[in-house]
MARDRENTI-118992 format. One record per residue (C-alpha): residue number from 1; x negated, y, z; residue in one letter. Coordinates in pm, 1 decimal. Each point is the difference from the previous one (the first is absolute). Last residue first. Example, Ala and Ser with C-alpha at 12.3 -4.5 7.8 and 13.67 -1.06 7.14 Angstrom:
REM residues 2
- pos|X|Y|Z|code
- 2|-1367.0|-106.0|714.0|S;
- 1|137.0|-344.0|66.0|A;
//
This chain:
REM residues 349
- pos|X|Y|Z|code
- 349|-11003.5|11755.3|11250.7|X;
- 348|-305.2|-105.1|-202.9|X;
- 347|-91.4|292.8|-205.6|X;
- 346|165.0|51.4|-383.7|X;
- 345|169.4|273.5|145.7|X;
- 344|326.5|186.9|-93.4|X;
- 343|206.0|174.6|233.0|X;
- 342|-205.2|298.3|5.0|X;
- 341|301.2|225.5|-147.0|X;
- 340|-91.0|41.1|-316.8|X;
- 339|48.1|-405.3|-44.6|X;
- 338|346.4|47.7|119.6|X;
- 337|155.7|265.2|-200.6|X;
- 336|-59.0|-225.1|-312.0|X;
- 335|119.1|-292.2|205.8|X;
- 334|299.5|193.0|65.2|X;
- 333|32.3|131.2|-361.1|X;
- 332|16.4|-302.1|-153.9|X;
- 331|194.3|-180.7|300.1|X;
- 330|288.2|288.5|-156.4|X;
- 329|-61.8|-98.8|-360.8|X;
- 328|31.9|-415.9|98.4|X;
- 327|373.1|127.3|122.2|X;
- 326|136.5|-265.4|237.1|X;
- 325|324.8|-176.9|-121.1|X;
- 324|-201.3|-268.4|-190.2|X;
- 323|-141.2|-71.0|303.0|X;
- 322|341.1|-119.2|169.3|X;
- 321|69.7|121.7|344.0|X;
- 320|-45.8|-109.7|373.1|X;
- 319|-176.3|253.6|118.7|X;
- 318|-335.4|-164.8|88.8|X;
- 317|38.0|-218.8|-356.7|X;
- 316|-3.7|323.4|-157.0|X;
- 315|-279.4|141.3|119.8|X;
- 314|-195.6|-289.3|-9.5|X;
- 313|87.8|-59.1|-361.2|X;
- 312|-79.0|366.3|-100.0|X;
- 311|-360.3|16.8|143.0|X;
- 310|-97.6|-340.4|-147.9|X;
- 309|143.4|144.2|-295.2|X;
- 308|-249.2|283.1|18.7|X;
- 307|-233.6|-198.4|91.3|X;
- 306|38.2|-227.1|-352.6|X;
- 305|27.7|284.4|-165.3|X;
- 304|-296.0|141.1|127.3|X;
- 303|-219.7|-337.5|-96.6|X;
- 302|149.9|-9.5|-380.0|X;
- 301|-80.3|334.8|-51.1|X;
- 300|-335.4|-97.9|121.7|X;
- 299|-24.1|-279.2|-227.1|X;
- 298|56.4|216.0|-271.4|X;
- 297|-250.9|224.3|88.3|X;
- 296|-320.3|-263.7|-4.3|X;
- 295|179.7|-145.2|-312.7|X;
- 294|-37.1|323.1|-150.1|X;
- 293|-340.6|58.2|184.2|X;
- 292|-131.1|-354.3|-168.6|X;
- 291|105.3|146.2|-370.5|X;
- 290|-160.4|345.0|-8.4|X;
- 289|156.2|332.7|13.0|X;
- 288|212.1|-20.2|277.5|X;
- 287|310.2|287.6|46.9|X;
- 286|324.7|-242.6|-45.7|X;
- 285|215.1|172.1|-249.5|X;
- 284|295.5|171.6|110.0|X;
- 283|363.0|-1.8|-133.7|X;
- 282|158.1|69.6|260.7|X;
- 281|-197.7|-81.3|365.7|X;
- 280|-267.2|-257.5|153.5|X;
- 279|252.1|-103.4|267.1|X;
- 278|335.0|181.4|-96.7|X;
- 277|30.0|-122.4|-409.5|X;
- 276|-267.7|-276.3|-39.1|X;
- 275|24.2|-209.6|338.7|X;
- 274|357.0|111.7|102.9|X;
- 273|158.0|-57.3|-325.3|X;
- 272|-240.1|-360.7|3.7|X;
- 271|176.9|-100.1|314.6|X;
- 270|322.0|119.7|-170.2|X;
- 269|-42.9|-252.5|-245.8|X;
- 268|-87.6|-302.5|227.0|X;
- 267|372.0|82.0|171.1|X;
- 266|128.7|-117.6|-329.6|X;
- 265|-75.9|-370.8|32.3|X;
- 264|272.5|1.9|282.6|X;
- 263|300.3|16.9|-262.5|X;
- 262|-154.8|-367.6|-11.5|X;
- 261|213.1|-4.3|328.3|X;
- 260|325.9|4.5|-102.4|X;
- 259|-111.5|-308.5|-275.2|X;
- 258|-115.1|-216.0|254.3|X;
- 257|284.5|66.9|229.6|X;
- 256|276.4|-86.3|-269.8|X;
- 255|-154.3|-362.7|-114.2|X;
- 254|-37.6|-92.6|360.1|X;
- 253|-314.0|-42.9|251.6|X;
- 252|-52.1|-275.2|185.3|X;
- 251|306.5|-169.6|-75.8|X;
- 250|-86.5|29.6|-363.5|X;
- 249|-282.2|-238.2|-6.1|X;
- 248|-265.8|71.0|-262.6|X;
- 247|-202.9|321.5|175.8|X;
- 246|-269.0|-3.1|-302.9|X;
- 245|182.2|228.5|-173.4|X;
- 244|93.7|125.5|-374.6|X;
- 243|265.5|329.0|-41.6|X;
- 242|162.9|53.8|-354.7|X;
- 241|188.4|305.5|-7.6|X;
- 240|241.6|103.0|-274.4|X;
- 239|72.3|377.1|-72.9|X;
- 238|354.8|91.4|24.4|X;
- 237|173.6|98.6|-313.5|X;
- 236|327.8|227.6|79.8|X;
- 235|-165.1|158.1|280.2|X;
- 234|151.9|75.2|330.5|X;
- 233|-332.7|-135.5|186.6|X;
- 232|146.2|-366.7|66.2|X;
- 231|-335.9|-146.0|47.0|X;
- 230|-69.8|-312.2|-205.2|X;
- 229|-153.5|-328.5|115.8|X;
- 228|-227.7|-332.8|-93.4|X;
- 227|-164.2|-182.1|258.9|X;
- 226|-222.7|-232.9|-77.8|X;
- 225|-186.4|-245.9|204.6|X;
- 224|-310.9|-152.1|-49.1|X;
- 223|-173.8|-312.8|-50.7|X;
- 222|-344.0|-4.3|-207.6|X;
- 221|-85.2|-164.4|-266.7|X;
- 220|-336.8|-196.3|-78.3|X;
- 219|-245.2|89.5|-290.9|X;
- 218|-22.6|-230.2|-254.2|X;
- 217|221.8|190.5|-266.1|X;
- 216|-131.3|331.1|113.6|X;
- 215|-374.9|-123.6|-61.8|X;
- 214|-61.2|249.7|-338.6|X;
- 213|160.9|302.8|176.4|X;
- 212|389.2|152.1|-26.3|X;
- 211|311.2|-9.9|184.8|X;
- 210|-127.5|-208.0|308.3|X;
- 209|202.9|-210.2|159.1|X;
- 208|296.5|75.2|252.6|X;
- 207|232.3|-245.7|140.7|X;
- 206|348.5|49.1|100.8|X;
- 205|223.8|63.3|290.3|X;
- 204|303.0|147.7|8.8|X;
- 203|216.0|373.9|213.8|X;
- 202|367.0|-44.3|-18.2|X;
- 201|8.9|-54.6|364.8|X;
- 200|61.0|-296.6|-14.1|X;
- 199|-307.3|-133.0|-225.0|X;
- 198|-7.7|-52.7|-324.2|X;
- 197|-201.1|-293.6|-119.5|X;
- 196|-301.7|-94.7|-228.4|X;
- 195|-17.1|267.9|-289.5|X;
- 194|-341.5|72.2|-139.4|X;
- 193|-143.2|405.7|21.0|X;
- 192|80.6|189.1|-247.2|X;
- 191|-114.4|351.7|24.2|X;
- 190|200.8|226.1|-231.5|X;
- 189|147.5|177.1|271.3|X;
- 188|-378.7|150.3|98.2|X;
- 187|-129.3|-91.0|336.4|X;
- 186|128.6|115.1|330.1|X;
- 185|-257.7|-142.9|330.5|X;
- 184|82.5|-142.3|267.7|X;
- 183|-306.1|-170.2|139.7|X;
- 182|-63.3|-168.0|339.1|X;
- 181|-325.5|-28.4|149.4|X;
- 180|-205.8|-339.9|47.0|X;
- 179|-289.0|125.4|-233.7|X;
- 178|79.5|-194.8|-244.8|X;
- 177|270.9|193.9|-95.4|X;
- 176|-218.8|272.9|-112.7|X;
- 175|-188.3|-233.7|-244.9|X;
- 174|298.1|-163.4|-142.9|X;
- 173|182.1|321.1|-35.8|X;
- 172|-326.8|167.4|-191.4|X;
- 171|-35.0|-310.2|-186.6|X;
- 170|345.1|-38.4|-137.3|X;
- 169|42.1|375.3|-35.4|X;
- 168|182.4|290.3|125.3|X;
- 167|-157.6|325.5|55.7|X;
- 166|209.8|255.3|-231.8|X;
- 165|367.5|-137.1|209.9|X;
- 164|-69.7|128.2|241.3|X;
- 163|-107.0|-173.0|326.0|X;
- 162|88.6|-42.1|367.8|X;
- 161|-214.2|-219.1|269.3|X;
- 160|206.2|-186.3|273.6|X;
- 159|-264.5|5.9|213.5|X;
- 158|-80.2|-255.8|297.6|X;
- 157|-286.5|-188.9|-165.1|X;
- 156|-231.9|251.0|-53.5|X;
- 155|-139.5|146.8|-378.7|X;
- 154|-354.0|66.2|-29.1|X;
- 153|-12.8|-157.3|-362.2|X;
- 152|285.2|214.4|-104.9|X;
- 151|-261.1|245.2|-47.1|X;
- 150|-241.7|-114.1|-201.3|X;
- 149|249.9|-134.7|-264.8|X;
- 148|158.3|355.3|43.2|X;
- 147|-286.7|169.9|-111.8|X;
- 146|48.9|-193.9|-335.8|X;
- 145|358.6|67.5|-55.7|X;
- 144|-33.8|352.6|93.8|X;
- 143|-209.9|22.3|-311.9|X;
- 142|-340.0|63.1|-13.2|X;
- 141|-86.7|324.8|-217.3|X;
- 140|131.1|266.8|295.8|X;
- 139|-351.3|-102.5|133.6|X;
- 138|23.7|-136.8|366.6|X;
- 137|203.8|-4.1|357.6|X;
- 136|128.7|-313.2|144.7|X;
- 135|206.3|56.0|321.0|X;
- 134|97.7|-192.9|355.4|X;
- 133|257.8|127.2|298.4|X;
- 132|120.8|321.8|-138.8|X;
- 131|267.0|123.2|239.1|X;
- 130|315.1|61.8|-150.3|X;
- 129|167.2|-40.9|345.3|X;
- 128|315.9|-233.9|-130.1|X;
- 127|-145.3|-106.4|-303.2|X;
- 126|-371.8|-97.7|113.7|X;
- 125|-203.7|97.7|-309.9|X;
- 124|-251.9|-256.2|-231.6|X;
- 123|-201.6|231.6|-231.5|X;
- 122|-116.2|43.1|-341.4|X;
- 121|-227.8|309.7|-70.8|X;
- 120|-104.3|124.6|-368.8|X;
- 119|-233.2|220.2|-45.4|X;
- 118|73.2|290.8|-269.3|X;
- 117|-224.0|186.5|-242.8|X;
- 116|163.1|380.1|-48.8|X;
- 115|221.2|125.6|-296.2|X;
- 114|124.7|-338.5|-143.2|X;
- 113|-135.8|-104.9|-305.9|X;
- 112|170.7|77.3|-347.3|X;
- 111|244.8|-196.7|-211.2|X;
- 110|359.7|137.4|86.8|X;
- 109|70.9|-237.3|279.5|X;
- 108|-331.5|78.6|230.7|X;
- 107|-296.1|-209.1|7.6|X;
- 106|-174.4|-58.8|336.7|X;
- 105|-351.1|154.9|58.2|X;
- 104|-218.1|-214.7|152.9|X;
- 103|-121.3|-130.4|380.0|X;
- 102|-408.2|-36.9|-69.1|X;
- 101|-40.4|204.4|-311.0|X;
- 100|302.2|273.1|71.2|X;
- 99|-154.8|70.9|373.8|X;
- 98|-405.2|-0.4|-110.3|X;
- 97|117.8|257.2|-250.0|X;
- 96|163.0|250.5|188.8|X;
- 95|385.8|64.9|4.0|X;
- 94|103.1|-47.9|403.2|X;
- 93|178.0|-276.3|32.2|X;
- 92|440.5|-38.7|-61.2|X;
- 91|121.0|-289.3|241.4|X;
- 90|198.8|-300.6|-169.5|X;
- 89|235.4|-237.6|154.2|X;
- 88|63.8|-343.8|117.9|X;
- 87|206.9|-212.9|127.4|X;
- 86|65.3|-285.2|278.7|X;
- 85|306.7|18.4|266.5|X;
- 84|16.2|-154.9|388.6|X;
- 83|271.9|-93.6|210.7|X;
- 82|-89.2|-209.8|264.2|X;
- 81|183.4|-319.3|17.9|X;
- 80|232.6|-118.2|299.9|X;
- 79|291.7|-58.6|-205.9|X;
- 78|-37.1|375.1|-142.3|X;
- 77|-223.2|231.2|142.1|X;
- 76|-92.2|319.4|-33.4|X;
- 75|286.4|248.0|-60.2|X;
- 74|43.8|104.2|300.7|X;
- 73|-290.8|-70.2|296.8|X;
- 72|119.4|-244.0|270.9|X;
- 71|-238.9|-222.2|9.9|X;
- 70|-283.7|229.5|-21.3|X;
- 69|-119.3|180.5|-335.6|X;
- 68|-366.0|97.3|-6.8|X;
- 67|-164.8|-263.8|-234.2|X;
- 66|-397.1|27.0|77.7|X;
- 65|-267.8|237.0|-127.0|X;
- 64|-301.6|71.1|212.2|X;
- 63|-237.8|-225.2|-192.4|X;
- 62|76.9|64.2|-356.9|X;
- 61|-13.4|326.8|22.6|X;
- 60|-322.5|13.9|162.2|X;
- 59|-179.1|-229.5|-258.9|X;
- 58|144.5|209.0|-276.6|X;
- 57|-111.7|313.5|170.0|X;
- 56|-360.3|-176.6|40.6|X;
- 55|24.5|-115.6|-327.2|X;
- 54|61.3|380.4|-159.9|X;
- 53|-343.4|135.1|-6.0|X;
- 52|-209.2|131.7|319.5|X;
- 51|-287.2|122.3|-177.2|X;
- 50|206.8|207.0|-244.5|X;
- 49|196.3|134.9|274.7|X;
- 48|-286.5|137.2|205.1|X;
- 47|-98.3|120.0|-318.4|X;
- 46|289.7|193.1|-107.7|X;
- 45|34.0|138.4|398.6|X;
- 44|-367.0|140.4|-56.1|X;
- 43|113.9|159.9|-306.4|X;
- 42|302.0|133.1|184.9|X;
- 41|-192.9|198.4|287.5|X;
- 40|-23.3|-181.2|309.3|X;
- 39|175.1|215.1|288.7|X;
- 38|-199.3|163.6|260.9|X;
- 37|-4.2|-112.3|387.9|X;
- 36|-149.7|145.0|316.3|X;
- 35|332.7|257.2|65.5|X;
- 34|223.5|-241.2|-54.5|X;
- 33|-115.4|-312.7|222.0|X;
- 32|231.4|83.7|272.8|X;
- 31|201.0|-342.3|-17.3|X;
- 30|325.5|114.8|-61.1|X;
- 29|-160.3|292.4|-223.5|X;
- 28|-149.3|-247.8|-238.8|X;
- 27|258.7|-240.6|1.3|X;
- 26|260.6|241.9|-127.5|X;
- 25|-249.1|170.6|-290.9|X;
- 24|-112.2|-384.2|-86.3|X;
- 23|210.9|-177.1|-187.7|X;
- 22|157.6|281.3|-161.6|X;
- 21|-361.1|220.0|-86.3|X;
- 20|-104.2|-320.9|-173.4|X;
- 19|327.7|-8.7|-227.8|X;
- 18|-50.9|417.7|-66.6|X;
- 17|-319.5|-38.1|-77.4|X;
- 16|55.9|-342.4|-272.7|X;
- 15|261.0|244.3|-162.1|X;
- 14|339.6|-9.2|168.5|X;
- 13|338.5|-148.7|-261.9|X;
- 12|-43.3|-333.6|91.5|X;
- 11|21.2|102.9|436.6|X;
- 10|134.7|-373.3|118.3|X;
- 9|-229.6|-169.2|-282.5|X;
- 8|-287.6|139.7|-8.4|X;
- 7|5.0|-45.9|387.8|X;
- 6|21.8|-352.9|-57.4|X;
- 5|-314.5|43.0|-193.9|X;
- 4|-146.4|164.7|289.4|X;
- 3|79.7|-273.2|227.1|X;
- 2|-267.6|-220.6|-180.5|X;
- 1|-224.4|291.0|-35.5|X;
//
């Protein structure tokens, strides 16, 4: 059942019959069993699911998943660091009532609630494969802020970790820096950090303290770096970046490469594109009714991603190419076509 929430996944649009009969048509005549065999019918399938529930597909995720970019891999490193992004976004639930009580039903701008309850999944992405190496998922009620405090948590010394400008704060950068990685993160322009130097690449350093919070006056500052920047976009008012790092010595990495590759940050949105738009499909709700088989299914959207990256990485690493210059659609289809085909067995090889 494990493997059949991955197959959710892969075929989103197949009822729970037409997922089973996937995984198993192929293997079934490979191995001659065809003729002795019947399908489960779905409310069997609905039970074998309920009894499984989604920590198992959590607990497999979170096992098998490991950064996939080698040394040479574009866009994923800079001064030896592995470039990684944070955020978050929203996945539309199916409307019952066990769905809007446990995950919620957002507001919308005009006054009224959003047309299906929403859960809410914040997630730590490789930039140069876009493989999801670590997630939160929860109730569309707690804030991306708050999942991220569990997630930075897990952070490895050897990232360079990117961040928009929504996540920053004191505690959030103190926590996630203490886990040995480096942060580079854009906060808003108004941010002012204290003045001690500038450095020569234009780039300073200053110390941060909290903005708000009855012990900000006692707590202790941290040292960072800022690097402020425009891009000359043709405009006649550029917009005014303000970067803050932990990487505090210029010759390691300059002013002008750490704000080139924030552009990196971005690649974390097409991860979610392929997730939401090609993986699970235009504006489709997820199909579980109840609360644990949401998180049950989006942890097995999370799992086929991840092996369809996996997929995509080694191809492109085997021919020498970029994996942002393979198409995620075509691996779609080829795992698709691949599971009918017998090639997919949860039995030791």
């Amino acid at each position: 059942m494990a493997y059949f929430s991955i197959g959710m996944a892969l075929h989103s649009e197949g009822s729970y019959e037409d997922v089973f009969e996937q995984l198993t048509d192929g293997l079934s005549w490979s191995s001659g069993w065809a003729e002795e065999w019947s399908p489960p019918s779905k409310s069997a399938i609905f039970q074998a699911r309920a009894r499984l529930g989604f920590e198992p597909v959590r607990d497999l995720f979170q096992r098998v998943v490991r950064p996939l970019a080698g040394p040479d891999t574009p866009g994923s490193w800079l001064a030896g660091r592995r470039l990684v992004a944070v955020d978050g976004t929203v996945l539309d639930l199916a409307d019952t009532p066990a769905n809007e009580e446990f995950f919620g039903r957002p507001g919308s701008s005009r006054g009224e609630k959003s047309a299906f309850p929403q859960a809410r999944v914040v997630a730590l992405a490789e930039c140069g494969t876009h493989a999801v190496l670590d997630a939160e998922a929860g109730p569309s009620r707690t804030s991306e802020v708050q999942m991220a405090r569990d997630l930075v948590v897990r952070l490895k010394p050897g990232m360079l970790v990117l961040n928009d400008r929504g996540f920053y704060g004191f505690h959030l950068w103190k926590q996630a820096a203490g886990t040995g990685a480096d942060l580079l993160w854009r906060v808003k322009s108004n941010l002012r950090p204290k003045y001690l130097e500038t450095l020569k690449d234009g780039s300073w350093l200053a110390r941060i303290v909290p903005t708000s919070g009855p012990n900000r006056q006692s707590t202790e500052p941290l040292l960072v770096r800022v690097i402020d920047y425009t891009i000359d976009d043709g405009r006649g008012n550029p917009e005014q970046y303000r970067l803050l790092t932990t990487i505090l010595d210029p010759d390691v990495a300059s002013a002008v490469d750490l704000a080139a590759v924030y552009g990196e940050r971005w690649e974390i949105e097409n991860t979610f594109d392929e997730l939401k738009t090609h993986q699970r499909g235009p504006r489709a709700v997820l199909r579980s009714k109840s609360p644990d088989l949401v998180q049950q299914e989006i942890w097995g959207h999370l799992c086929c991603h991840y092996a369809i990256r996996t997929l995509m990485a080694d191809t492109a690493a085997h021919a020498g190419r970029d994996p942002d210059r393979v198409s995620f659609i075509a691996a779609l289809r080829i795992a698709r076509r691949s599971t009918a085909q017998g090639a997919f067995s949860p039995s030791t090889p």
